[in-house]
C-alpha positions as CSV (number, residue, x, y, z in Angstrom):
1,X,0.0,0.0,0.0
2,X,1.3,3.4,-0.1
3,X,2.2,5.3,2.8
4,X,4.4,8.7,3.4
5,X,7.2,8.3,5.7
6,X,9.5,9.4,7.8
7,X,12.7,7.6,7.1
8,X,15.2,10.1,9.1
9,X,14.7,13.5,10.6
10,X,14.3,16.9,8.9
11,X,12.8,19.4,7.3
12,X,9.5,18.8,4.8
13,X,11.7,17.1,2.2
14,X,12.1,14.0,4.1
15,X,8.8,12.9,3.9
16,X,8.9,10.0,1.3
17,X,5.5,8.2,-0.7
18,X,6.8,4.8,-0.7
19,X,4.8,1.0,-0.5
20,X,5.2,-0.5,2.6
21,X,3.0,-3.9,4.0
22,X,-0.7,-3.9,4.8
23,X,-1.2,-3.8,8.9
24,X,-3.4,-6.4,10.3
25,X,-5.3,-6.1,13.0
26,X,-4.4,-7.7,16.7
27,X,-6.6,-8.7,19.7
28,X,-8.9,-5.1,20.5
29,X,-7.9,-3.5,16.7
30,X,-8.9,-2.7,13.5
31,X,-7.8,-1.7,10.3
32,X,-9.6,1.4,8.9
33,X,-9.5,2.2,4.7
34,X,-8.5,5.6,5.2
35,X,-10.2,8.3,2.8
36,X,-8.9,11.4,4.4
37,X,-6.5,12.2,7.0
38,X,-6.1,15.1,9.2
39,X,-2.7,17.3,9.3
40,X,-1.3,18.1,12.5
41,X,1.5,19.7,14.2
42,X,2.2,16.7,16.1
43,X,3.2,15.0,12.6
44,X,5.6,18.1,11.8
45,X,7.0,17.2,15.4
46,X,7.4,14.0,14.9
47,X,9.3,14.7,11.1
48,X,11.8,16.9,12.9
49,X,12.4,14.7,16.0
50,X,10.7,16.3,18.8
51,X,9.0,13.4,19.9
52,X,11.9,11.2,22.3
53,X,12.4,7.7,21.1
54,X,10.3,7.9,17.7
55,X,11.2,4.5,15.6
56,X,12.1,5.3,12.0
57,X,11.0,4.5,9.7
58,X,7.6,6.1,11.2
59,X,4.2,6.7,9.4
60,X,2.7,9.8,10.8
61,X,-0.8,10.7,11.1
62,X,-2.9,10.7,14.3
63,X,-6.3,11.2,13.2
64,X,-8.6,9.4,9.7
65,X,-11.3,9.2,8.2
66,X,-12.7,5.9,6.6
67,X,-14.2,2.6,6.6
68,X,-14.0,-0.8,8.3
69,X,-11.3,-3.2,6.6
70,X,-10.5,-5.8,9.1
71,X,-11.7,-6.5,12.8
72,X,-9.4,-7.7,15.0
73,X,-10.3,-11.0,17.8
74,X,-12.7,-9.5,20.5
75,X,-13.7,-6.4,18.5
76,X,-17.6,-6.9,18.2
77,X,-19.3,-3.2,17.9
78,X,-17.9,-2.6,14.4
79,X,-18.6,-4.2,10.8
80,X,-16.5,-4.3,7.8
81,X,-17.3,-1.4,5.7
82,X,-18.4,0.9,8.6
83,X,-18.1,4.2,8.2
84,X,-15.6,5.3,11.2
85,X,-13.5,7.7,12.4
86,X,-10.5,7.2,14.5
87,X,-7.5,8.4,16.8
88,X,-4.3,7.2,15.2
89,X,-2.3,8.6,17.9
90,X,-0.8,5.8,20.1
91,X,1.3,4.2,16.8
92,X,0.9,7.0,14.0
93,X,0.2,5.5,10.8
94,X,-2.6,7.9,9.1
95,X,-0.7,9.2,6.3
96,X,-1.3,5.8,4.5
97,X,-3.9,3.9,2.4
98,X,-4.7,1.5,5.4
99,X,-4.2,1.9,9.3
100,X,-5.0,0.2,11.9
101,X,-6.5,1.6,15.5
102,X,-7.4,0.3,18.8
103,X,-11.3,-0.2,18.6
104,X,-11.9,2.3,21.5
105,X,-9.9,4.8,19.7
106,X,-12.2,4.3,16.5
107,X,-16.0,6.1,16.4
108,X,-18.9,5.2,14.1
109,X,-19.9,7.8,11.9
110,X,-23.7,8.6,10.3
111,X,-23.9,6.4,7.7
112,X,-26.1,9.0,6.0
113,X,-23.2,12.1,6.3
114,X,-20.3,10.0,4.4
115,X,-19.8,12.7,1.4
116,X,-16.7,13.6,0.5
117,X,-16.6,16.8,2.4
118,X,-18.4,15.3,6.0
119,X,-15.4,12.9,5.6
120,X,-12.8,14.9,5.3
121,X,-14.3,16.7,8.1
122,X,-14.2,13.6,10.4
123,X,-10.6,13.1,9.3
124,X,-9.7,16.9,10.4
125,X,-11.7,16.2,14.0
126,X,-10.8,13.6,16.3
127,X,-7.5,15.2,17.8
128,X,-9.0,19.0,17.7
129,X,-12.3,18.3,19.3
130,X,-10.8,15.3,22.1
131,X,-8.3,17.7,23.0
132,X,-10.4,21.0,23.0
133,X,-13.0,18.4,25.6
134,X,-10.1,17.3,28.0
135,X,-8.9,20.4,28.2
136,X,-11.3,22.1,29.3
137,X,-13.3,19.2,31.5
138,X,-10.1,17.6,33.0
139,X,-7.1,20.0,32.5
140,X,-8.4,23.6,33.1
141,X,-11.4,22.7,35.0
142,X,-13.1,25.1,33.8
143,X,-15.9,26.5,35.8
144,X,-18.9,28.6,34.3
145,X,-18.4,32.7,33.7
146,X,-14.8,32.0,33.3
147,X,-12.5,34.2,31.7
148,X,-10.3,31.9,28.7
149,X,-7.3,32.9,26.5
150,X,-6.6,31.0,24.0
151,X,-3.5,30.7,21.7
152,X,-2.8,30.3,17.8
153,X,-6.9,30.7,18.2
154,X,-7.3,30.4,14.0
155,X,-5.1,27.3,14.5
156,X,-6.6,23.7,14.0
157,X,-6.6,23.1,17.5
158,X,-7.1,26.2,18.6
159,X,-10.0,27.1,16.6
160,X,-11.6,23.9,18.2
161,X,-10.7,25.4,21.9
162,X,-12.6,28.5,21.6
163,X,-15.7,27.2,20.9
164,X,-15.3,24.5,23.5
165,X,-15.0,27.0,26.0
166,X,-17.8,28.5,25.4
167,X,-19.6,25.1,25.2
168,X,-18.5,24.8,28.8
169,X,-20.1,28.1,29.6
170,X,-16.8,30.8,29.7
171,X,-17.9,34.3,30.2
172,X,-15.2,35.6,27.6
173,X,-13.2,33.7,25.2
174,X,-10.5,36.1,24.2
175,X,-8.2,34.7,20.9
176,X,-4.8,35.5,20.1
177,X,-3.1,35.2,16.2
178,X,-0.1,35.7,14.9
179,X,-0.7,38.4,12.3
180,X,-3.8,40.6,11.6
181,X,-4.8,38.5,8.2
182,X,-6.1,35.6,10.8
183,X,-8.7,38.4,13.0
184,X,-11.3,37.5,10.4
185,X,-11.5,34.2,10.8
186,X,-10.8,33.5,14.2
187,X,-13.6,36.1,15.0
188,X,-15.8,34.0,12.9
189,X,-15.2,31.1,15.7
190,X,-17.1,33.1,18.5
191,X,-14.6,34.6,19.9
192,X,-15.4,37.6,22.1
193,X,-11.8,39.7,21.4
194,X,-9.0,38.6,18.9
195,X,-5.6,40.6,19.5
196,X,-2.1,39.8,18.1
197,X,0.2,37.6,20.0
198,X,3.1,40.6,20.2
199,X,1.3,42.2,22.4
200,X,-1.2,40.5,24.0
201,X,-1.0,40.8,27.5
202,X,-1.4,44.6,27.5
203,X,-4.4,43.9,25.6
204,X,-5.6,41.2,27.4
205,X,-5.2,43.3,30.4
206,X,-7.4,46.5,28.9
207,X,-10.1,44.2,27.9
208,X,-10.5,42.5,31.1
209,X,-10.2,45.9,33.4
210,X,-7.0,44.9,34.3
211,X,-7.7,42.2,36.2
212,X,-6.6,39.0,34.1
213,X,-7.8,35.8,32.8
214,X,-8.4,32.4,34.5
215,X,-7.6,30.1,31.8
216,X,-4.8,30.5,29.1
217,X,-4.4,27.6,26.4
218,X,-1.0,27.9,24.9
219,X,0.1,25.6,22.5
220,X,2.9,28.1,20.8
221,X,5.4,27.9,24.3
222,X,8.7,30.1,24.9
223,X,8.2,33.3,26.3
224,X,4.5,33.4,25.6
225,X,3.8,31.0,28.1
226,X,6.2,32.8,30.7
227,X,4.1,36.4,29.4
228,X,1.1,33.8,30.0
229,X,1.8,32.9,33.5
230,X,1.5,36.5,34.4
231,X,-1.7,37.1,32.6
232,X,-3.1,34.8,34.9
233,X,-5.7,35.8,38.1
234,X,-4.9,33.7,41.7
235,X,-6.3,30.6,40.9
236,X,-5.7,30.9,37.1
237,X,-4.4,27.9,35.3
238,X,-2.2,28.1,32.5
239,X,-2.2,24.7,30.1
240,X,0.8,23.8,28.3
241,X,-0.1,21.9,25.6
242,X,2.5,22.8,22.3
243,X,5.8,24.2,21.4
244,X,4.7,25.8,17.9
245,X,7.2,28.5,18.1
246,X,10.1,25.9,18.5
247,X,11.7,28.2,21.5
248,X,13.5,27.3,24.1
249,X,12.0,25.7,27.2
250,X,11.6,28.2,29.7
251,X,12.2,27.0,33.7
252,X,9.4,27.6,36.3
253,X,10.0,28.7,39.9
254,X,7.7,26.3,41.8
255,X,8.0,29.3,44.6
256,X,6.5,31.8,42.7
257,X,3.5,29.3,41.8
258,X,2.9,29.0,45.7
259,X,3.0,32.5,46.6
260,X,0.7,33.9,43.4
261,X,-1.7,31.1,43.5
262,X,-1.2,29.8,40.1
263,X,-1.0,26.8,38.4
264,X,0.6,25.1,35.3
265,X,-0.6,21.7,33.8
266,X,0.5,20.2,30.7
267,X,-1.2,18.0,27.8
268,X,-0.5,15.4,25.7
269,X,-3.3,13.6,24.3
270,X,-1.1,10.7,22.7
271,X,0.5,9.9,26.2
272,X,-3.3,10.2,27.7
273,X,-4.3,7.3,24.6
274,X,-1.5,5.3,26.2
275,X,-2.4,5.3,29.3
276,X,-6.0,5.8,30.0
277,X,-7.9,5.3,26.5
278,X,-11.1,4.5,28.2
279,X,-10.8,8.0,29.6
280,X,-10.0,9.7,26.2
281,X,-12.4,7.7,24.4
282,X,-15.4,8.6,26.8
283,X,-14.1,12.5,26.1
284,X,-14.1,11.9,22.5
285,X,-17.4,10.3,22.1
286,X,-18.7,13.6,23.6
287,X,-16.4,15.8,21.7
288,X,-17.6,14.6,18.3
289,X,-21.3,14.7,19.4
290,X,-20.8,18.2,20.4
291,X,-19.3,18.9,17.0
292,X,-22.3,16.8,15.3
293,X,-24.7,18.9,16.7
294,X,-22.9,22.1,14.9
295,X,-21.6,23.3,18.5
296,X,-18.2,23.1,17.6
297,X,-17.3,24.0,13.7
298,X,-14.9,22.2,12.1
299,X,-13.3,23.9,8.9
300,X,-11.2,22.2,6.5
301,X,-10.0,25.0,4.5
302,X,-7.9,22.7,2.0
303,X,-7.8,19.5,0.7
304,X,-3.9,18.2,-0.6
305,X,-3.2,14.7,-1.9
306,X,-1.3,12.0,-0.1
307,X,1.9,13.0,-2.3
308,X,1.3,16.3,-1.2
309,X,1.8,16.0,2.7
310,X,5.0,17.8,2.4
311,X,3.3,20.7,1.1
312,X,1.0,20.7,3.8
313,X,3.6,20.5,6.3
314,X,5.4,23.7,5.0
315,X,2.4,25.8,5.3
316,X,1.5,24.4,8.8
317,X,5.4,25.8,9.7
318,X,5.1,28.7,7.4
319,X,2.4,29.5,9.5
320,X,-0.1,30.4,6.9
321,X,-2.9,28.5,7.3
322,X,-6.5,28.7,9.5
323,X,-8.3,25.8,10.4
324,X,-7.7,22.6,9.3
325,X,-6.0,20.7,6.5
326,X,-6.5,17.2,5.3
327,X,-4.6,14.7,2.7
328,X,-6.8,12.9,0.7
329,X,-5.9,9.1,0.9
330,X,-8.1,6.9,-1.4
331,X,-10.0,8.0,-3.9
């Protein structure tokens, strides 16, 4: 079958359409005929070797679209030709013509909403919508007439965040970009305020009479989530979740959490698959229903081809794109 890979580290160019073997399913698995494919930043991570103790050669691709192919011994609640669609996150693997899944990381779809464009919508959904869910129900907490701040708000995941909050009843979601061609869009999210990420604390600060925000979401890291920490009310709980920006770490005085009050928690949903997919599963389930029911909006805004993932990666780094993009995997 054909698959992109990643047979050493690097920059876009590495990624390589080659034929590799068909996966078969194990004990609590399937194998999915993907259709579409959603693009992430975790796959550019994994490309350039941010993710410790990545095996290469390594299919990327956390999230797909698709149907049924295989069911592996024990797997009873799915069908062969099923419209699904599924987490890829523990092993990778979505950037290919088949890939398998553990059955509680896969989620049945409408039968009677499998066009082309509510697939590739399913592809671009599972990671943005589960994540945007945990966040805010297990990671922020967040507790009605909150104040949120969310990061790279246009952004794939964080255009899914936004609208989350407000599904878990914030008082203000305020959205931050990186340049001023993204206000547009991001404002079409629901977003109460959009302001540039140069300068946002000022203006986070002057919208909020000076007294703060309790949640910030900040999947871009470096000195943004040090500017971040400040932002914060006592109380306020900053979620790591990213490192978009590809700064330097920055180092935390544990003190100065005590004496302001504060907290920071991080987020990674593909350690979370590992180790409690019951847990994530449960969230996505209600994640996707919420985005069924046209609470949460999920834009593709382009469509590339398999042999095209490289493309899509350079935009995703270029930073030029708003809301979601998917490869198209089988025709």
């Amino acid at each position: 079958m054909r698959a992109v890979t990643i047979p050493k580290f690097g920059g876009p160019e590495v990624l390589a359409l080659t034929n590799i073997f068909v996966p078969t399913p194990g004990a609590g698995e399937v194998t999915i005929d993907v259709a579409y494919a959603g693009v992430n930043y975790a796959e550019v991570l994994f490309r350039k070797g941010g993710v410790p103790d990545l095996p290469l050669p390594f299919v990327p691709g956390i999230e797909v679209a698709g149907t049924i192919r295989e069911i592996g011994e024990g797997v009873d609640e799915f069908r062969v030709g099923q419209p699904v669609a599924a987490l890829t996150i523990v092993g990778g693997g979505g950037y290919a013509e088949v890939a398998k899944a553990p059955a509680r990381l896969v989620f049945p779809l409408d039968e009677r909403r499998t066009s082309e464009p509510e697939l590739a919508a399913a592809a671009a959904s599972p990671s943005n919508v589960t994540t945007a869910y945990m966040i805010m129900a297990d990671a922020a907490r967040l507790q009605p007439g909150e104040t949120v701040l969310v990061h790279a708000a246009a952004g794939g995941v964080g255009s899914a965040i936004g609208q989350m909050a407000r599904a878990f009843g914030a008082g203000r979601v305020i959205g931050t970009v990186g340049s001023e061609d993204k206000i547009p869009y991001a404002r079409s999210l629901g977003y109460d305020d959009v302001i540039l990420r140069d300068s946002f604390k000022e203006q986070a600060l002057e919208r909020t009479d000076g007294r703060g925000v309790d949640v910030v979401v900040d999947p871009v890291g470096g000195q943004t989530r040090r500017t971040s920490l400040e932002l914060l009310k006592p109380l306020g709980r900053l979620i790591a979740m990213g490192n978009a920006s590809d700064a330097a770490d920055v180092v935390q005085s544990t003190n100065e959490l005590w004496f302001s009050s504060k907290a920071v928690l991080g987020f990674n949903l593909q350690l979370l698959s590992m180790y409690a997919p019951e847990r994530v599963s449960r969230s996505a389930r209600e994640a996707l229903r919420l985005a069924g029911e046209g609470r949460i909006r999920v834009d593709v805004t382009d469509v590339l081809r398999l042999d095209d993932a490289a493309e899509a990666h350079r935009r995703i780094e270029q930073r030029s794109t708003t809301g979601k993009l998917v490869l198209k995997i089988n025709p």
